[in-house]
NUSEMAR-599855 format. One record per residue (C-alpha): x, y, z; residue number from 0. Coordinates in Angstrom, 2 decimals. Example, Ala and Ser with C-alpha at 12.3 -4.5 7.8 and 13.67 -1.06 7.14 Angstrom:
% NUSEMAR-599855
NODE       c1       c2       c3  voza
NODE    12.30    -4.50     7.80     0
NODE    13.67    -1.06     7.14     1
This chain:
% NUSEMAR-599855
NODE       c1       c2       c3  voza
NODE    73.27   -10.04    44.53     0
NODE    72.63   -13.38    45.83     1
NODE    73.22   -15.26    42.44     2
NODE    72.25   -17.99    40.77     3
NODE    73.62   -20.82    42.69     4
NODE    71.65   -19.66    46.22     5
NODE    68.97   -18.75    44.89     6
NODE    68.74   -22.48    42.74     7
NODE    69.65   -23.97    46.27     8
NODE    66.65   -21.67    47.70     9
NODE    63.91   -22.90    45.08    10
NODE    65.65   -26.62    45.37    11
NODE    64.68   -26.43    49.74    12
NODE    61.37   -24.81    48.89    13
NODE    60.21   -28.32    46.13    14
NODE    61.56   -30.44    48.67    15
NODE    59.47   -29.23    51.61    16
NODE    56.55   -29.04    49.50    17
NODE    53.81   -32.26    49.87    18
NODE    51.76   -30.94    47.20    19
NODE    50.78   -32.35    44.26    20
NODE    52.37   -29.85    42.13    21
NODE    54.70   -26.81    43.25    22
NODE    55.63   -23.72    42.46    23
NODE    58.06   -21.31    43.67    24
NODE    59.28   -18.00    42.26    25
NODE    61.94   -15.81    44.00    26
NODE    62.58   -12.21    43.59    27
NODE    65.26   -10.64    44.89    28
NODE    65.93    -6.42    44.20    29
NODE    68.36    -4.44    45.59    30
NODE    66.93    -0.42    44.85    31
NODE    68.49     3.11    45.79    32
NODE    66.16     6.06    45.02    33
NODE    66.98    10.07    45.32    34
NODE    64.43    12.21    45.21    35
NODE    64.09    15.96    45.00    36
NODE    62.23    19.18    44.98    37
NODE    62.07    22.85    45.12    38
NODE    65.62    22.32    43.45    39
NODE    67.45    20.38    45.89    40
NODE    67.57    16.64    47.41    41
NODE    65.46    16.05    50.15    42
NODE    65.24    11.97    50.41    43
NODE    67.74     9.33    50.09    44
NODE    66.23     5.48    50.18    45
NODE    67.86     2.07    49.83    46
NODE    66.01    -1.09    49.90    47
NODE    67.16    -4.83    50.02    48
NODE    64.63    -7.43    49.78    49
NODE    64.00   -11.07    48.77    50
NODE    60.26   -12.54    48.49    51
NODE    59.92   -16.09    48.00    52
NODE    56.32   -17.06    46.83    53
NODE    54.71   -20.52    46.48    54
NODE    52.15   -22.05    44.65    55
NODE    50.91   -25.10    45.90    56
NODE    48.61   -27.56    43.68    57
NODE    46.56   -30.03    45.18    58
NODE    44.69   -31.84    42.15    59
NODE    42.58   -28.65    40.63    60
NODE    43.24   -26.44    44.21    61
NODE    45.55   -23.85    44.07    62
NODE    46.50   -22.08    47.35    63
NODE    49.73   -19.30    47.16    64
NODE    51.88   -18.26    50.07    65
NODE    54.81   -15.64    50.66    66
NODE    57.37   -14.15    52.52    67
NODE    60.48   -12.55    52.83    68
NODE    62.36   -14.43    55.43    69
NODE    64.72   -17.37    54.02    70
NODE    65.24   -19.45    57.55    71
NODE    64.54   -22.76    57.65    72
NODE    61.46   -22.52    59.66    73
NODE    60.30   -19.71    57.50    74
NODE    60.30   -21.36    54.03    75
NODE    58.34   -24.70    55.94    76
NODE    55.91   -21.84    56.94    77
NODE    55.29   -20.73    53.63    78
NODE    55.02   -23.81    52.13    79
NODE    52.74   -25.39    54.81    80
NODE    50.51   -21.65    54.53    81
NODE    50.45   -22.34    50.59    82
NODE    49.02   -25.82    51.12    83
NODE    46.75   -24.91    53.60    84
NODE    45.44   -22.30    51.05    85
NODE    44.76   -24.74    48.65    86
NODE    43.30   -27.26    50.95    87
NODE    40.37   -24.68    51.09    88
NODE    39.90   -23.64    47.54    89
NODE    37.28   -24.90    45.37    90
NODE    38.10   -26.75    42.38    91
NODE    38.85   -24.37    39.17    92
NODE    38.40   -26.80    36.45    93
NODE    39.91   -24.79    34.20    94
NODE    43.39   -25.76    35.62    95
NODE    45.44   -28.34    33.78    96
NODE    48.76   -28.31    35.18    97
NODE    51.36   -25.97    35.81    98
NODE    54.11   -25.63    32.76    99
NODE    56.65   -28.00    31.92   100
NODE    60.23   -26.87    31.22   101
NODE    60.84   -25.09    27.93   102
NODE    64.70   -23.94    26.77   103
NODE    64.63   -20.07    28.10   104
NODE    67.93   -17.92    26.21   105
NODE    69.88   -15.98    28.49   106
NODE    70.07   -12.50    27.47   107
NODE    72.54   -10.14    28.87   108
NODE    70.78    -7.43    31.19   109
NODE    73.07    -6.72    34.04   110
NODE    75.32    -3.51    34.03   111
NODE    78.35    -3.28    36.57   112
NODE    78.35     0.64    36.49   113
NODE    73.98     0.41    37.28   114
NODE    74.61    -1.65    39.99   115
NODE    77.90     0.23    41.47   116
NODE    76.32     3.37    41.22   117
NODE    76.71     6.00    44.09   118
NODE    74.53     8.02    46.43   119
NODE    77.07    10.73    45.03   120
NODE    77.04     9.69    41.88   121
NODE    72.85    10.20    41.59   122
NODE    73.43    13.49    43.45   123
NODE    76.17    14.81    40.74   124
NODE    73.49    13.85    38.12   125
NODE    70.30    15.37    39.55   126
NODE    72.47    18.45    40.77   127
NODE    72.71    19.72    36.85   128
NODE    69.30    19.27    36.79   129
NODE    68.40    21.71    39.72   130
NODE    71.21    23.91    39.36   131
NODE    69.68    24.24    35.30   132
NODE    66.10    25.36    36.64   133
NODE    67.57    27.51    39.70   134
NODE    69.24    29.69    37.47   135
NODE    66.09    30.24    35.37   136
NODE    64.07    30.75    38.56   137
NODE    62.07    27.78    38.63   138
NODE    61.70    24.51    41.28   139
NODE    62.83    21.13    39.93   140
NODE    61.60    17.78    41.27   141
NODE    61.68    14.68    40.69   142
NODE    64.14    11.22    41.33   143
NODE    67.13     9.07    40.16   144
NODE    66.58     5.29    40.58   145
NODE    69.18     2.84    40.27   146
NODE    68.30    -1.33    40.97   147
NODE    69.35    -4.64    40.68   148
NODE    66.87    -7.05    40.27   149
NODE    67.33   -11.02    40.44   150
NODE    64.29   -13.60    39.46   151
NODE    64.69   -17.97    39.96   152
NODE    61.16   -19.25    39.04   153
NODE    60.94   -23.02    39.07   154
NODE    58.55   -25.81    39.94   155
NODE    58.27   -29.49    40.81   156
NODE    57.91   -30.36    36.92   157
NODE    61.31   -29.44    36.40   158
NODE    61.29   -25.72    35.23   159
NODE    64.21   -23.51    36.21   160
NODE    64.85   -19.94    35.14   161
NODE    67.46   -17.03    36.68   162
NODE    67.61   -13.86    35.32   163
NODE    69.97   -10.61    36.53   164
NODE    68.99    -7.57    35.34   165
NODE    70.04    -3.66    36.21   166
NODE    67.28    -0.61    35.97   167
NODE    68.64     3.40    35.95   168
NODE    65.57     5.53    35.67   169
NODE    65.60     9.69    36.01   170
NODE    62.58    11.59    35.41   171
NODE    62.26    15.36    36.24   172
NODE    58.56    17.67    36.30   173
NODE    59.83    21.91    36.24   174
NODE    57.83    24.15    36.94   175
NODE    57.11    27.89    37.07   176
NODE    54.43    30.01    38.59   177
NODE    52.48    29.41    35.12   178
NODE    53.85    26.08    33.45   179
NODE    55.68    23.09    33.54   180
NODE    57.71    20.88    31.60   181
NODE    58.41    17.20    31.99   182
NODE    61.35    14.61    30.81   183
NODE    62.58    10.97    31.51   184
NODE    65.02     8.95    30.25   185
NODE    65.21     4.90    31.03   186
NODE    68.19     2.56    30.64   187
NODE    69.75    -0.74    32.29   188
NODE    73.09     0.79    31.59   189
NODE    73.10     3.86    34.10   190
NODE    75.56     5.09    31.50   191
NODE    73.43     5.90    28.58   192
NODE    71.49     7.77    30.84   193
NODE    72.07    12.17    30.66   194
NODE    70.69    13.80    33.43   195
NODE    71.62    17.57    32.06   196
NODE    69.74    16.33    28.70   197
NODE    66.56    15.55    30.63   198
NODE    67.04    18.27    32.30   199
NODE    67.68    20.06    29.65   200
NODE    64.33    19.51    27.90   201
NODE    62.02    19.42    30.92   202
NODE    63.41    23.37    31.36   203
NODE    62.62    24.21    27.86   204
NODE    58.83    22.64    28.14   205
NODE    58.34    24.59    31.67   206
NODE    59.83    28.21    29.77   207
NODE    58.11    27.74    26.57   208
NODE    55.06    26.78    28.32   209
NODE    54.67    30.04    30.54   210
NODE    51.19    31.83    30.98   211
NODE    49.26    29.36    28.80   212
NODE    46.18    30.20    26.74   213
NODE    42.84    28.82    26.69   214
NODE    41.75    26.94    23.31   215
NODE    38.02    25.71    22.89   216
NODE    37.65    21.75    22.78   217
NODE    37.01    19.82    19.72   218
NODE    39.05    17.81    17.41   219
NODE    42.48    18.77    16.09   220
NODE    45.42    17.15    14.51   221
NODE    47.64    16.29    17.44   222
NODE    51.50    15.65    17.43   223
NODE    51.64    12.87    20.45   224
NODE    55.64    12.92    21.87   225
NODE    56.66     9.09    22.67   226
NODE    55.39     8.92    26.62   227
NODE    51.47    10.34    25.25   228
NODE    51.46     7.26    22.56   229
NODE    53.54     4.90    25.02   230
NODE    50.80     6.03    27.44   231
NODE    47.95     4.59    24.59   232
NODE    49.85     1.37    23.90   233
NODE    49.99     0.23    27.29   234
NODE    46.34     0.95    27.53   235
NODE    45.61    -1.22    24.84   236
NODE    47.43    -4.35    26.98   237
NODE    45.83    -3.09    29.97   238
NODE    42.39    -4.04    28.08   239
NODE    42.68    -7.03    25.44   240
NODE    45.87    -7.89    24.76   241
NODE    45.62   -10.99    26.90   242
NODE    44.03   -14.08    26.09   243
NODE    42.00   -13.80    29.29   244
NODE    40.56   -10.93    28.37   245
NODE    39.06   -12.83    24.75   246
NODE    38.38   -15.65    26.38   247
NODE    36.03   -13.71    28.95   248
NODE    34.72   -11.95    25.90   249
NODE    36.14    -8.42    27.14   250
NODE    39.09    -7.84    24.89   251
NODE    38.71    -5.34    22.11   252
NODE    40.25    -8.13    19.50   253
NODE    37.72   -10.70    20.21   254
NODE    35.70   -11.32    16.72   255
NODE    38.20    -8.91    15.06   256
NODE    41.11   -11.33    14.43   257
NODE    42.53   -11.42    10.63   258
NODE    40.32    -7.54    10.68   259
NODE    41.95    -4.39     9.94   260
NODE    41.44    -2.30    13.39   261
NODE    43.91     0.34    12.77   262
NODE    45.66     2.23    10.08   263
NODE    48.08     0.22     7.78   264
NODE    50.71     2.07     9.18   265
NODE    50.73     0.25    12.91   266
NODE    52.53    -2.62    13.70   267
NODE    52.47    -3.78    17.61   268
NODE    53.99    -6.36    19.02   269
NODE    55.37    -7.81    22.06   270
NODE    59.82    -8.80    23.15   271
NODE    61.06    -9.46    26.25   272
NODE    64.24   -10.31    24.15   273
NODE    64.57    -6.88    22.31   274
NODE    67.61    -5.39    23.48   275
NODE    66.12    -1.97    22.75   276
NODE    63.35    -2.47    25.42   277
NODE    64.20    -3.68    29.18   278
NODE    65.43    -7.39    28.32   279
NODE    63.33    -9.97    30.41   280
NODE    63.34   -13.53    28.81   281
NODE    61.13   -15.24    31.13   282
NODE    58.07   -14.46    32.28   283
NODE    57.04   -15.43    36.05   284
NODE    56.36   -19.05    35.64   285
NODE    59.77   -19.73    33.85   286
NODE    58.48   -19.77    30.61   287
NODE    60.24   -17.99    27.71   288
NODE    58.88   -14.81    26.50   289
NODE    58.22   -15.34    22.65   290
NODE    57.94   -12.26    20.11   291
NODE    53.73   -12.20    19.39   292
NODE    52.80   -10.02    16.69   293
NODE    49.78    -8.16    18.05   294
NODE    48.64    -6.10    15.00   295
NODE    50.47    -5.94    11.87   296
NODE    49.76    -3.65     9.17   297
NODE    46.80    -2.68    11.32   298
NODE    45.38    -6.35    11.11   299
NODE    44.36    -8.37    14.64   300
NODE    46.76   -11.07    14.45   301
NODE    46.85   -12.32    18.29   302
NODE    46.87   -11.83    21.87   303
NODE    49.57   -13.14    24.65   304
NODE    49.17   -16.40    26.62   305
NODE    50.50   -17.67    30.19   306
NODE    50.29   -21.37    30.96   307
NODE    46.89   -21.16    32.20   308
NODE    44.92   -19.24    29.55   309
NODE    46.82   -21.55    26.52   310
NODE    45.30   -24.65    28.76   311
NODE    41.94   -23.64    28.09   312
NODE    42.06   -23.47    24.00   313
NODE    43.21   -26.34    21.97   314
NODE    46.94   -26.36    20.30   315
NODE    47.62   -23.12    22.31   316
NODE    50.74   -22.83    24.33   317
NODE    52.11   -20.30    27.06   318
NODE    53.83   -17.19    25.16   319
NODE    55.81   -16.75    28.23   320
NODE    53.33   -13.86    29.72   321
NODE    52.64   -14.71    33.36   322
NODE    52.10   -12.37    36.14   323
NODE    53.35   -13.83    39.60   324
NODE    50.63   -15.89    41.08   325
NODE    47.81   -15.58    42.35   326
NODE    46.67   -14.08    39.37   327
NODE    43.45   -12.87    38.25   328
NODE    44.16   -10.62    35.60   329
NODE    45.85   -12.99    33.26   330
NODE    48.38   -12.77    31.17   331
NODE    49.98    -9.18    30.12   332
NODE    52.49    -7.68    27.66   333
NODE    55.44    -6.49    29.47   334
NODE    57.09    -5.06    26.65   335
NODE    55.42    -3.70    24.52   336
NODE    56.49    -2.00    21.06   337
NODE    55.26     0.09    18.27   338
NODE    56.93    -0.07    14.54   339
NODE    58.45     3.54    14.10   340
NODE    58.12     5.89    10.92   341
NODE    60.34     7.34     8.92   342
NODE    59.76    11.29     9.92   343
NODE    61.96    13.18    12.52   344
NODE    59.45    15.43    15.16   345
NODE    60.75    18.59    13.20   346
NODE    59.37    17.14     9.84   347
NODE    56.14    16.08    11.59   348
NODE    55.52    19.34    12.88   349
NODE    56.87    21.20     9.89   350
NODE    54.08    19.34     7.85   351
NODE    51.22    20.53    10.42   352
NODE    49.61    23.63     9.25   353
NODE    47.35    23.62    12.64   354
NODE    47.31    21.31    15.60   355
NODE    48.16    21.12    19.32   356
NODE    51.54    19.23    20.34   357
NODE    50.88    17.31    23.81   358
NODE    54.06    16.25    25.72   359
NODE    52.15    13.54    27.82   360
NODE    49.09    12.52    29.41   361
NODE    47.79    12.46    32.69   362
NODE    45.39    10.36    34.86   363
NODE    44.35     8.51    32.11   364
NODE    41.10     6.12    32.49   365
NODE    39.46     3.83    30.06   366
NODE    35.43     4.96    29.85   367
NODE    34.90     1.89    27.17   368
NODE    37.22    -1.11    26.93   369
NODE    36.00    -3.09    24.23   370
NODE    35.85     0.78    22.23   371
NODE    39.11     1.29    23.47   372
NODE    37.40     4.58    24.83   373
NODE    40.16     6.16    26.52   374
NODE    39.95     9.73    28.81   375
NODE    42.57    11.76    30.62   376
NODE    44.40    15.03    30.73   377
NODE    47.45    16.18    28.93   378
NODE    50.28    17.84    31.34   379
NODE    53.43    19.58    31.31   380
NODE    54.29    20.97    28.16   381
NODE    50.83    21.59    25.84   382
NODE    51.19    23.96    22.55   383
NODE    48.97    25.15    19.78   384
NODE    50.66    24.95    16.15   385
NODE    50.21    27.17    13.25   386
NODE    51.75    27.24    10.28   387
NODE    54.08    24.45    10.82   388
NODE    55.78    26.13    14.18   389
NODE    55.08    25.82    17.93   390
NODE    52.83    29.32    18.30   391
NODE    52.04    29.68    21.54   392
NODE    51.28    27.16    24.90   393
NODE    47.91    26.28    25.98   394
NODE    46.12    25.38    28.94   395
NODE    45.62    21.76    29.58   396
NODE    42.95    20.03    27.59   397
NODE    40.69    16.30    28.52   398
NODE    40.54    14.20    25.68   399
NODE    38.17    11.43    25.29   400
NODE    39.22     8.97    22.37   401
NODE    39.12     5.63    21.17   402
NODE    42.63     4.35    21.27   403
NODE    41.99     1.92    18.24   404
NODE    40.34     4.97    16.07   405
NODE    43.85     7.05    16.91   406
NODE    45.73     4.83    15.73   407
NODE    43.59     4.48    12.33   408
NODE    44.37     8.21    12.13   409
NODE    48.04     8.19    12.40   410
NODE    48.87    10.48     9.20   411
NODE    52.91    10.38    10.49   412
NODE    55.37     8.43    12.71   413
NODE    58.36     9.21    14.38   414
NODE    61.49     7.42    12.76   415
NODE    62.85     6.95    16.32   416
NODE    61.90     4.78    19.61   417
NODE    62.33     5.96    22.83   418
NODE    62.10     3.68    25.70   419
NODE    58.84     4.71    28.12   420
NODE    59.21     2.90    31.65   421
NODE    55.70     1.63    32.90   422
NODE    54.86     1.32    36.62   423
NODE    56.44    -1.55    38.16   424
NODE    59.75    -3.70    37.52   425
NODE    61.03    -4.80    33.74   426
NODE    57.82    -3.30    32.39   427
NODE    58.57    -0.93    29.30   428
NODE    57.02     0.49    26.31   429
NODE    59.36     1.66    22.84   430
NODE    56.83     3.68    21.54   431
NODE    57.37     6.44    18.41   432
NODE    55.46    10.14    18.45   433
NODE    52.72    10.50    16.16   434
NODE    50.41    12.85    14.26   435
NODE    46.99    12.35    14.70   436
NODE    44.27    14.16    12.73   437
NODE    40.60    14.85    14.47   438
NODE    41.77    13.86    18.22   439
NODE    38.68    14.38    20.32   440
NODE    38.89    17.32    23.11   441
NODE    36.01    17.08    25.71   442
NODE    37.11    19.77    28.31   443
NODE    39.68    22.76    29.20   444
NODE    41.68    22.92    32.54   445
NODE    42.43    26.36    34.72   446
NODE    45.65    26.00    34.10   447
């Protein structure tokens, strides 16, 4: 780590350089080890160390941005002198106001010693349960075992200054037979609540139970969604209109629904960077702090997330603490993402399901419709048809083409626990619940 004092000292060089009217620099600073296997053993070992300073540069209503990863002297003058020359060539957006002043941001404790200590060997001891598990059944595991530190100073000429240290572990596993496969992951920022043999564990069960699948015709059925399938849905949802940009460009799925019931009574959303049971990240990437928005409560519209930007362009609005590093054209996005959880167990959900198909996860998902919240993809690794309350028999993989929002209105049954679903990219998680889902549309069959 470089802590918080260099990288302050970093952000303090990079203001006083600066000749623009406003300025804006955010650091990030990761430190990542990665092993990776396959065919049951490790072939791929990576470490990376890497800071990236980016600047925004304001001249009146011009905004140019600028980065790099080299912290010299005559490196950060580059960067600042490449922002400003950016800027000095953009057109007006009238839009822009002003970048944020400082607001109080709450540290929250993210950092584990034993995440950011951990061992080559150590990953290898954990992923070797894993393959030794599926060699002895005859299958090929792959997969990897991340563990990363991550450090973030965001601050501008207006005063705003934000650190944050955080820790990532992150194991996920796909086995697979000639016939099947079966799929597990588990996320923490305390490498020590991770269980590689448990992951493995249940991503070896999927792949055997899932052997020599049948074919079932489409159509709709009663599904039992595990956590990463309705994590999968949720970040969807943020993907298309969770953002303010989104309503304001009349695009978002909420807009003319607010104070509407869009879902089933039964699902709550909302948004924490703060919730220790998600991947704690107070601050979003302008140094604002991340506030807990209520997306849909009781199945009611309530709101959407702001950065400093999109709250500048409605009246009495301020950031939510939602940024995405500049430049930005997407807008503002919920990082962390959660879903209220039932009160069932999985074995009482599928007890209660006389006929339906259990999906594991989903695949290549696409939106068809975003203002439907039309959503299409493929389930994978670990499909089954129920009967009678009981997993009967696998099945080949199935497409699905649904409207997220008309799910959700479905949702007979929740899970009573979270589990914590890592999304692509940095402190981006969903805690999502499983979920039984009556008249879930299947369009198409797979091969396999």
């Amino acid at each position: 780590m470089l802590g918080k004092e260099k990288l302050q000292k970093i952000a303090d060089r990079v203001l006083a350089l600066s000749s623009a009217d406003q300025t804006e620099v955010l650091i990030l600073s990761n430190d990542e080890h990665l092993t990776r296997f396959a065919a049951n053993a490790i072939h791929q070992n990576v470490s990376e160390k890497d800071v990236a300073v980016r600047v925004r540069a304001v001249l009146g209503k011009k905004i140019g941005v600028a980065s790099g990863n080299d912290l010299s002297e005559a490196a950060l003058q580059k960067v600042v002198e490449s922002a400003e020359t950016v800027a000095c060539f953009q057109q007006d957006n009238p839009d822009f106001n002003s970048l944020p002043e400082p607001r109080p941001v709450q540290e929250r404790a993210a950092y584990a010693a034993a995440t950011a200590a951990y061992t080559p060997e150590a990953r290898a001891r954990g992923v070797a349960t894993i393959c030794s598990a599926s060699r002895q059944k005859g299958l090929e595991a792959a997969g990897a075992f991340s563990t990363a530190t991550a450090e973030i100073m965001a601050a501008n000429s207006l005063g705003v200054s934000a650190y944050h240290c955080s820790t990532l572990a992150h194991i996920v596993t796909v086995i697979m037979s000639d016939t099947s496969s079966g799929y597990a992951a588990a996320t923490a920022q305390d490498v020590s609540e991770l269980d590689p043999e448990a992951v493995g564990r249940v991503a070896l069960d999927k792949a055997l139970r899932s052997r020599n699948p049948t074919e079932i015709e489409p159509g709709a059925y009663t599904v039992i969604l595990e956590e990463a399938a309705v994590a999968d849905m949720l970040s969807t949802l943020g993907y298309l209109g969770f953002g303010a940009l989104a309503v304001q460009e009349g695009r978002s799925f909420m807009n003319g629904r607010f104070g509407q019931q869009i879902t089933g009574d039964n699902i709550t959303i909302w948004d924490d960077g703060c919730d220790p049971r998600g991947l704690v990240f107070p601050f979003d990437f302008e140094g604002m702090p991340k506030q807990h928005v209520t997306l849909i409560k009781n199945g009611v519209a309530k709101a959407v997330v702001y950065d400093s930007f999109t709250a500048g362009r409605e009246e009495g609005k301020v950031s939510t603490g939602h940024s995405l590093p500049a430049p930005n054209t997407f807008g503002p996005f919920p990082l962390n993402l959660f879903m209220a959880p039932g009160t069932a167990t999985k074995e009482e959900i599928l007890a209660s399901t006389e006929r339906g198909i259990w999906v594991t996860r989903f695949h290549y998902t696409n939106p068809v419709h975003p203002v439907k919240t039309v959503l299409t993809g493929m389930t994978r690794d670990g499909t089954f048809l129920i009967e009678n309350g009981q997993i009967a028999r696998p099945l080949k993989n199935l497409r699905f083409t649904q409207s997220i929002l008309e799910a959700l209105n479905r949702a007979e049954m929740l899970g009573a626990e979270l589990k914590l679903v890592k999304r692509g990219w940095g402190s981006s998680a969903t805690c999502a619940p499983a979920a039984k889902i009556h008249e879930f549309q299947f369009t198409g069959t797979t091969e396999f």
